[in-house]
N, C-alpha and C positions, 0 to 999 in steps of 0.2 A: 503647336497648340492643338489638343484634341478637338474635335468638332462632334458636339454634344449633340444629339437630338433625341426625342422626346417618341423615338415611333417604335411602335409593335410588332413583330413578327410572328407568325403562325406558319411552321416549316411541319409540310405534309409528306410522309412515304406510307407504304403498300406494303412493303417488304417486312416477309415475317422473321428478322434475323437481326441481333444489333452489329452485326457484323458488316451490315449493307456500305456500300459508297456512302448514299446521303447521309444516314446516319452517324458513320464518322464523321463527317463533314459537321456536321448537325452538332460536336458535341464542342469541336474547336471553335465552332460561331459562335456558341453561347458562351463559352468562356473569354471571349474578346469584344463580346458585344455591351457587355454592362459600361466598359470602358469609354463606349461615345453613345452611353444614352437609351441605348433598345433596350428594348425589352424583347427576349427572345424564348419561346415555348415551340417543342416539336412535341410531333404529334404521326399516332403508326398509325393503319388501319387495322394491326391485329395485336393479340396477346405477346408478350418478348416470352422465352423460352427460357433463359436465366434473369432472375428477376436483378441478382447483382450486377447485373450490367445496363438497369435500366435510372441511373443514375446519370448529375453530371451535362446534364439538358441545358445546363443556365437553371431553371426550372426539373421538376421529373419528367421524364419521355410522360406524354400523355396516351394510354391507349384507346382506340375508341372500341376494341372487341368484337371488330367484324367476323361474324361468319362467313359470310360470304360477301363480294363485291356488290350484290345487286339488291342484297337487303333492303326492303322500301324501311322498315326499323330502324336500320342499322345508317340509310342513310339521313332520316329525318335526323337521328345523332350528331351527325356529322354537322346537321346545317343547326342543332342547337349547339355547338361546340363553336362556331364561327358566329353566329349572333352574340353568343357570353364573351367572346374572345375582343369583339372586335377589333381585329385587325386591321392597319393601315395597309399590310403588304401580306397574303398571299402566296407562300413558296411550293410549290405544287412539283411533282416529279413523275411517279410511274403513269401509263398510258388513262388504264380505266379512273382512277384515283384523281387523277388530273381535270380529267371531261368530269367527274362531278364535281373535285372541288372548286372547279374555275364558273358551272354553272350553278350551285352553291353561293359560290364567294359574291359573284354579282347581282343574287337573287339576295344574299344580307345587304348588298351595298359597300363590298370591301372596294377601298379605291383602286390597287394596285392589283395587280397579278402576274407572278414572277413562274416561268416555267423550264426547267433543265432537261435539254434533252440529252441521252447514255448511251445510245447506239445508231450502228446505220440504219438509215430508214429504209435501203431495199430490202433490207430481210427483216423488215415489220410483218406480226401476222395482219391480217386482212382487217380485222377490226382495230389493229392499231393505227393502221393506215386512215382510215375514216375519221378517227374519232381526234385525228391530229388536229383534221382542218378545223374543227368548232375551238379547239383548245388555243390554236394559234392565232385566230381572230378574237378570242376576249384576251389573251395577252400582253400585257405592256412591256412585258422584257422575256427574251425569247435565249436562256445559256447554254449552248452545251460544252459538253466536255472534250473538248478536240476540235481542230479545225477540218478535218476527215468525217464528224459527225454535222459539222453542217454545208459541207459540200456535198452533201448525201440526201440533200433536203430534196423533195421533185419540184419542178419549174413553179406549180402553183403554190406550194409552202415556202417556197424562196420570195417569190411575191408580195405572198401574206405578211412573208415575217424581214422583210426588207427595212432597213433602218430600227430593228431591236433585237435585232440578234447581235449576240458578244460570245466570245469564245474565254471559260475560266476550266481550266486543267485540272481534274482530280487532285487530290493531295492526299500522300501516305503519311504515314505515323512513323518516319525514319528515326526519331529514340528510341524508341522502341522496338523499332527491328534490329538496330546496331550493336544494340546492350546484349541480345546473343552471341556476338562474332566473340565467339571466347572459345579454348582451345575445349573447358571442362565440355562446353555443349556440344562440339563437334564429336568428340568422343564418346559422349554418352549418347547418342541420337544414334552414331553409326554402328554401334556396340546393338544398340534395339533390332536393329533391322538386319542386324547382320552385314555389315559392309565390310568386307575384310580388308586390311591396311593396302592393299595392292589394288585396290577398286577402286574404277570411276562412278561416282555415284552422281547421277543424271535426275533432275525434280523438275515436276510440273506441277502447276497446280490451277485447278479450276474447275469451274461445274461438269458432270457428264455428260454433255448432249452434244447433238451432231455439230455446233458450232464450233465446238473446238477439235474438234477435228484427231480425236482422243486415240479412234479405232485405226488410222491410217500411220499414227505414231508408235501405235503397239505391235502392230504388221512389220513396223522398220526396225524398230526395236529390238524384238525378238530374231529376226535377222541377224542383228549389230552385234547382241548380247550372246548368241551363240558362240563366236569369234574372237568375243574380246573379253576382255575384266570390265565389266560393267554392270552396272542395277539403275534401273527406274524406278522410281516412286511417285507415285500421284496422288494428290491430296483432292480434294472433292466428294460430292455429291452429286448425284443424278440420274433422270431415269434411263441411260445407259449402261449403268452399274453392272446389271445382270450380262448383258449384252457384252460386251467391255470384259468383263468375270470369265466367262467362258470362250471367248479368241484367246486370251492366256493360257486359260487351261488347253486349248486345243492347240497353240503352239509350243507346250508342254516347259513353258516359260516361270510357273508360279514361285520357282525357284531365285527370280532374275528380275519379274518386272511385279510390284506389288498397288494395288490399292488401297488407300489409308481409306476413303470412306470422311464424311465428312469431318474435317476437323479445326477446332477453335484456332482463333489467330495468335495468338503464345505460342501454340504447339508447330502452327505452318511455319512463322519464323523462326522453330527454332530449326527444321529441317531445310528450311532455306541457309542458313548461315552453315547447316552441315555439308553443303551441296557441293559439289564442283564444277557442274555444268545446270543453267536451268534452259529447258526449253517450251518455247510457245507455239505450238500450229496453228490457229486458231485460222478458220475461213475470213469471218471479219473480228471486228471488234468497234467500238468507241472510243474508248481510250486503251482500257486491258490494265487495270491495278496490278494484277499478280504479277506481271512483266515490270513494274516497276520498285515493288517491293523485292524482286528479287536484284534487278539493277542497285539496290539501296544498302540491300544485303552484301554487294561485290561479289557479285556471279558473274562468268560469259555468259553473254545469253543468244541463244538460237532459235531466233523468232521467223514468222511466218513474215513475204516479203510482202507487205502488204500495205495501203498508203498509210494505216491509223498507226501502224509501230513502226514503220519508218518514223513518222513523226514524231511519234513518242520514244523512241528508241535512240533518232538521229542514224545518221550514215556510216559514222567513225565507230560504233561501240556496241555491235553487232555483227551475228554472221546471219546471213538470210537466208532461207530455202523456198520456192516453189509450194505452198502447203499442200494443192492438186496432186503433187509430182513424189511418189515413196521414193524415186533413187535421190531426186533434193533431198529431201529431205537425209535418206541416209549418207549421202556423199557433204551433206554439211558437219553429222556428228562425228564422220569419219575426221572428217580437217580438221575438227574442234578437239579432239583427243591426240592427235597427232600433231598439234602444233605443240611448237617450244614453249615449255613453263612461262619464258619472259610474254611470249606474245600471246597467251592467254591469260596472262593477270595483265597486260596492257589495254587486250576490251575490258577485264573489271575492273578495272580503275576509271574508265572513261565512261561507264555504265554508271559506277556508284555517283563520280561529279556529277553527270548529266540529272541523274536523279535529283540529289541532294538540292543543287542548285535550280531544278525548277520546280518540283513536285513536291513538295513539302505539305502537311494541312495545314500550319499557320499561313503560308502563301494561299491557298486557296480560300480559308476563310477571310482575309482580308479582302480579298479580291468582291468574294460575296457582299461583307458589309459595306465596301464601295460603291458596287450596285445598290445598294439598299439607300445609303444616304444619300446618293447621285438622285434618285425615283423619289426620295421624298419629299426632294426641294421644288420640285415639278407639281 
């Protein structure tokens, strides 16, 4: 028997993309929440960029049209948007967005306040690190994404948030990445880019910036790619771009390793399911979606050995490298092309199960509306 209730939710991001984590997250809530009673509206702090995609909310994505984060305007909005709404719960996410909507939320009188944490907290900038402590004190339920993101917490936020914190796992949109695994899309993707039928074509995908660790993989790369039948491609955005642009051209690679620049998610999947190898460097991470959508996709994947994609990855259904270390790293791509056909489609089979079977967004949003109805009966 369903269990009905009668409560409100007001789900807050920052992120000016509908492509973000929460916001997927955000669109599988709302279409499972009417089922036991919520009422469920999200809410950006900026304009969305394609309006088609601003659909499908439970409700429409609500924008509130910030310019900037610090707008006294823009947030007096924010705190008429939470008075109209009145919310019983709260769901708060990026760092700045958080510290106001949590002092916000308690200055209308919301009962609840739910907050998700998405990365390590040692490589918090300085003001994210500050503005944790006030956000983790008016908190009632503290989620993150990985058990790696909150063993990452420092002694005093561990304290603070001691008996409310829960660990709920990302969730990918695995129909939709799978509905590409078809022969016409592998053909036509590597036809674009040039992949000639004797190539190994090697994909990564993620923002540009020093986290991922983009420029140490281009370095190896180019190394690899001199020597062998191979191409990279990198899917992303970021202000490494230029940076990043120019080591290729100076290892006179543009031939071999390319930047796609940023691109919609139809397009990543479908260069994911073109793939044959994906790889992740990444220094740290939270959880790392792109490492899982490709897992989802039935890729090997050669990820950074690191605790958050161990964990998300598992032990059996990866090859790991050193991200610090360029001969790891090369001496992983090296075994991963030189292993036998069976024993590389052995990690992608144990990659896509391991996905399939725990990373799903219908699993995650359940998990969410649990905490919700769990918090409401309190």
């Amino acid at each position: 028997m369903v269990e009905i209730s009668p409560l409100k939710i007001l789900y807050i991001v920052s992120i000016n993309t509908t492509a973000s984590v929460p916001l997927e997250a955000a669109k599988k809530i709302a279409s499972l929440s009417s089922q036991y009673g919520i009422s469920f509206y999200a809410a950006c702090y900026y304009k969305q960029p394609n309006p088609a995609l601003k659909i499908n909310y439970g409700k429409e994505l609500i924008e509130l049209d910030f310019s900037t984060s610090y707008s006294l305007k823009n947030i007096r909005r924010f705190y008429k948007l939470i008075k109209k709404m009145k919310p019983d719960i709260i769901h708060l996410h990026h760092g700045v967005s958080a510290f106001q909507g949590a002092m916000l939320a308690r200055l209308a009188g919301v009962k609840y306040i739910f907050k998700t944490e998405h990365n390590d907290h040692k490589f918090y900038k300085w003001y994210q690190k500050i503005v944790t402590v006030p956000i983790f004190l008016m908190a009632d339920k503290i989620i993150c994404n990985s058990k790696s993101t909150a063993n990452s917490f420092y002694s005093w936020e561990k304290w603070i948030a001691k008996n409310k914190t829960t660990v709920i796992y990302n969730g990918i949109n695995v129909i939709h990445i799978i509905k590409f695994n078809t022969e016409e899309n592998y053909i036509s993707v590597r036809k674009k880019y040039n992949i000639k039928d004797d190539e190994l074509l090697l994909v990564s995908t993620g923002r540009l910036i020093k986290q991922k660790n983009y420029e140490r993989l281009i370095r190896v790369a180019a190394t690899v790619c001199k020597n062998q039948k191979i191409q990279l491609l990198i899917a992303g955005g970021g202000h490494q771009e230029a940076l990043l642009t120019a080591i290729i051209k100076e290892e006179g690679m543009s031939d071999k390793i390319k930047l796609l620049g940023m691109v919609q998610r139809d397009k990543v999947y479908r260069i994911l399911n073109a793939a044959d190898i994906f790889v992740m460097p990444s220094l740290w991470e939270g959880f790392c979606n792109a490492l899982v959508e490709a897992m989802a996709a039935g890729k090997p994947v050669l990820i950074s050995d690191i605790n958050t994609l161990r964990e998300v990855a598992g032990d059996d259904a990866a090859i790991f490298f050193n991200p610090y270390s360029s001969e790891s790293i090369e001496r992983a791509i090296i075994t991963a092309i030189n292993l036998p056909k069976e024993k590389l489609q052995a990690f992608a089979s144990a990659a896509k199960e391991r996905a399939c079977n725990n990373f799903t967004l219908e699993k995650t949003a359940a998990r969410y509306i649990h905490q919700y109805l769990e918090q409401g009966k309190k």
